[in-house]
C-alpha positions in Angstrom: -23.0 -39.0 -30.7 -21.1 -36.7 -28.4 -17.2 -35.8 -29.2 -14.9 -35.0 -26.8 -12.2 -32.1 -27.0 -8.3 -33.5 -27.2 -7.2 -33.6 -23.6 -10.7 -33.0 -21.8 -11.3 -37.6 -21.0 -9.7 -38.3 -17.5 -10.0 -41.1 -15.0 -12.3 -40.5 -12.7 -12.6 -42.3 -9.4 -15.8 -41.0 -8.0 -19.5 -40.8 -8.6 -20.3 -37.6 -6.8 -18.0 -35.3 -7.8 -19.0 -34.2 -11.1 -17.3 -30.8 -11.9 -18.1 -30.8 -15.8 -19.8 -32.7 -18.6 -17.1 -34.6 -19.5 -17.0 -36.1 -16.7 -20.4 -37.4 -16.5 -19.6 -38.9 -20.0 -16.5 -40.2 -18.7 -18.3 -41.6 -16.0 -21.2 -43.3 -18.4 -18.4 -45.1 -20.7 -16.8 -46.3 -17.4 -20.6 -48.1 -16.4 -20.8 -49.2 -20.4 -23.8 -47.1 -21.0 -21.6 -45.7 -23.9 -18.5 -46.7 -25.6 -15.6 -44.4 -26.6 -14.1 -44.2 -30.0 -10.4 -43.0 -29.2 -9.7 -42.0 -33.1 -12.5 -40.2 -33.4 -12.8 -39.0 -29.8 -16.6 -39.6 -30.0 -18.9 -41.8 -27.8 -22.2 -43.4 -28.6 -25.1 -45.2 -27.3 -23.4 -48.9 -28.1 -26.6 -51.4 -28.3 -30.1 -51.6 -28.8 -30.9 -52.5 -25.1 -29.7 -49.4 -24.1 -31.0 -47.0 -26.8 -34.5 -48.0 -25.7 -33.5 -47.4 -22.2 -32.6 -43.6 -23.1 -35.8 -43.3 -24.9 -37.4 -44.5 -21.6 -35.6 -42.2 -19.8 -36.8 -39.3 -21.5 -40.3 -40.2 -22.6 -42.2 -38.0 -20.3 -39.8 -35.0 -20.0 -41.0 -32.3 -21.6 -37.5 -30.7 -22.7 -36.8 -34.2 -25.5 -40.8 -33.9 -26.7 -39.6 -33.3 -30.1 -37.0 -35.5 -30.5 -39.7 -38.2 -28.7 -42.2 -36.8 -31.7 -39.1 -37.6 -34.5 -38.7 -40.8 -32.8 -42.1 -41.8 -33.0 -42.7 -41.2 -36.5 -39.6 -43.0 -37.1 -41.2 -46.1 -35.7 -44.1 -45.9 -37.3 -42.4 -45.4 -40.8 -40.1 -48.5 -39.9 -43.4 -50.3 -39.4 -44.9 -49.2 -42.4 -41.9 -50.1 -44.4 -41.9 -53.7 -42.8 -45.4 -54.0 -43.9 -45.2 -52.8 -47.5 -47.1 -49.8 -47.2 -45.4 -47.5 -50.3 -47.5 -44.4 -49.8 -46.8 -43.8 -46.2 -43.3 -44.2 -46.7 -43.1 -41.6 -49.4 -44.8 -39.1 -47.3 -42.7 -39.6 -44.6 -39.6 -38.9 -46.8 -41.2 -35.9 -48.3 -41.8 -34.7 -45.0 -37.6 -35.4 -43.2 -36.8 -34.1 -46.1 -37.5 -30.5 -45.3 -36.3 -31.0 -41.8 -33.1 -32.7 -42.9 -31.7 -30.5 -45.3 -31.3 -26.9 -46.6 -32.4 -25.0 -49.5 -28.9 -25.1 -51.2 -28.6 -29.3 -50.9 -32.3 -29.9 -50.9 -32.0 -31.7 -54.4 -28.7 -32.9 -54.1 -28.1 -36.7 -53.5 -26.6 -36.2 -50.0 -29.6 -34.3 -49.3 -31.6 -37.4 -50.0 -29.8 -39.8 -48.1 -29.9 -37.4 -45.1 -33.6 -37.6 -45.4 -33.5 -41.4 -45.6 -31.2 -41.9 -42.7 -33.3 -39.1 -40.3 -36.5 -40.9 -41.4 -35.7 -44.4 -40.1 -33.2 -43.3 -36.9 -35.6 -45.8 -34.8 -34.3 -48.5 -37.2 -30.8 -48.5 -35.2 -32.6 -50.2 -32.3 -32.7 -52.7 -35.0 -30.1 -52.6 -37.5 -27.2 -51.1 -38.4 -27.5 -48.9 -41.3 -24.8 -48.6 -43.9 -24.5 -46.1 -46.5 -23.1 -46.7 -50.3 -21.9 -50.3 -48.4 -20.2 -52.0 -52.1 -22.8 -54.3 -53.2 -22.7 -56.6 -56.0 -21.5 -54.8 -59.6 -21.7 -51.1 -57.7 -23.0 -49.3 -54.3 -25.7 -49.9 -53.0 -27.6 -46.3 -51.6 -28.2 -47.5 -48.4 -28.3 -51.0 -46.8 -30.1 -52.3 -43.5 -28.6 -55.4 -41.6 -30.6 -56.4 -39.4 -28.9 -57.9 -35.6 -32.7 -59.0 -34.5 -34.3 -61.9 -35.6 -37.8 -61.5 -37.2 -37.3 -58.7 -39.4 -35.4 -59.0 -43.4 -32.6 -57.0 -44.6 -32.8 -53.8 -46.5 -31.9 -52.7 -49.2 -32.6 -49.4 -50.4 -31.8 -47.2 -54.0 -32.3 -43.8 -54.7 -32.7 -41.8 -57.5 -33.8 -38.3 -58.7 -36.0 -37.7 -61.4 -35.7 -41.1 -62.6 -38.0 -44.0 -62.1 -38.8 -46.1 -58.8 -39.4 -49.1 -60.8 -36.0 -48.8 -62.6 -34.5 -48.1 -59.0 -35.9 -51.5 -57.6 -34.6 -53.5 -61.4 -31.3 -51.8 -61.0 -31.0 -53.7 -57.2 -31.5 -56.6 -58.3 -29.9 -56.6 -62.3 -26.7 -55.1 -60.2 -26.9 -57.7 -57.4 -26.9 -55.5 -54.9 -27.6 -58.6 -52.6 -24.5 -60.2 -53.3 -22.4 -58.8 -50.3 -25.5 -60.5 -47.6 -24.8 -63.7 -49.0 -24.0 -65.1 -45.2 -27.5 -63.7 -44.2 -29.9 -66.2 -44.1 -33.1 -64.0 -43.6 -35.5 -62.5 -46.2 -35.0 -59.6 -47.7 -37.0 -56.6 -49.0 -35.8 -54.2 -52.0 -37.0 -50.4 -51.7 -36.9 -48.5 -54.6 -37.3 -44.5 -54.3 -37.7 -41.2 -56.6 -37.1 -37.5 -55.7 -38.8 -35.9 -58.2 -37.6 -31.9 -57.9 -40.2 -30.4 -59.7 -42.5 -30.9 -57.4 -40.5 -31.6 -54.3 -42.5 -35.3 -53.6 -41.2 -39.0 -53.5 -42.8 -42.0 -54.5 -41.9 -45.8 -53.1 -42.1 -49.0 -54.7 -41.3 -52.5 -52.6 -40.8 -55.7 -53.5 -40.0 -58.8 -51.5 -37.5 -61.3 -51.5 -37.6 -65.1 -49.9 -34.5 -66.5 -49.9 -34.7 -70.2 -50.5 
């Protein structure tokens, strides 16, 4: 997401004369490649379709071979959370952990939802991602809807020091389900602990057919 300074969008009526990088962003919303939010004078990669065609774009250039590398492994953990595999899931959040947040809010519960949301950024290609979205009898931690077909909703809690189990009882004792009662698709409950002691998180899944 790129924001613009107050004054700095202007029409521009030309696609060779580029004098600044506001114009070349100026010039992308005009095409549709990205979409301008006028309140909070931001623009954004609007769709799926065009995500991908970024990370085409930048594939083989050498300067984005990190954020390629983040991408990647976001993939992959996406993948393994589709296909139920706990343990590489909880390594992968024990690992965007340390890159997503600093010593002071490493055990905080921001912290933890930082690490969740850097984790699965290849998800947006897939869903849109909604953090503490009201849920049933509370807030849920973080909730994936999904605007593919073929893959279930998500529904994720956290908690620290506690108990994954408890985590996956509490999303479905507190119905956390209960606002995607228009989706028709399965779903899939993820329950995670950060344990601060020893800095590691462990996964539990369980899956959900709706009738």
């Amino acid at each position: 997401m790129v924001r613009f300074k107050q004054g700095k969008t202007r029409d521009l009526n030309t696609m060779t004369d580029f004098t600044s990088k506001h114009d070349i962003f100026t010039y992308l919303i005009h095409l549709g490649y990205l979409v301008y939010d006028k309140n909070e004078k931001t623009c954004r990669i609007p769709n799926g379709e065009i995500r991908q065609e970024w990370e085409n774009a930048v594939e083989d250039c050498n300067e984005y071979k990190t954020t390629n590398q983040i991408i990647k492994h976001s993939k992959e953990l996406l993948q393994a959370t589709l296909e139920g595999d706990e343990e590489a899931v909880a390594e992968a959040l024990d690992l965007s952990h340390i890159h997503a947040t600093s010593n002071r809010s490493y055990n905080s519960e921001d912290g933890l939802q930082c690490a969740i949301y850097l984790s699965y950024i290849y998800a947006l290609n897939k869903y849109t991602i909604v953090k503490e979205m009201t849920a049933g009898k509370d807030f849920a931690d973080v909730t994936f809807i999904p605007y593919v077909e073929g893959v279930p909703a998500i529904i994720i809690e956290l908690k620290r020091n506690g108990d994954e189990r408890y985590a996956l009882k509490q999303i479905k004792e507190k119905k956390y389900f209960a606002s995607l009662e228009h989706y028709t698709g399965d779903l899939l409950f993820v329950g995670i602990n950060y344990d601060e002691k020893t800095k590691k998180h462990v996964c539990k899944m369980e899956k959900f057919v709706k009738d």
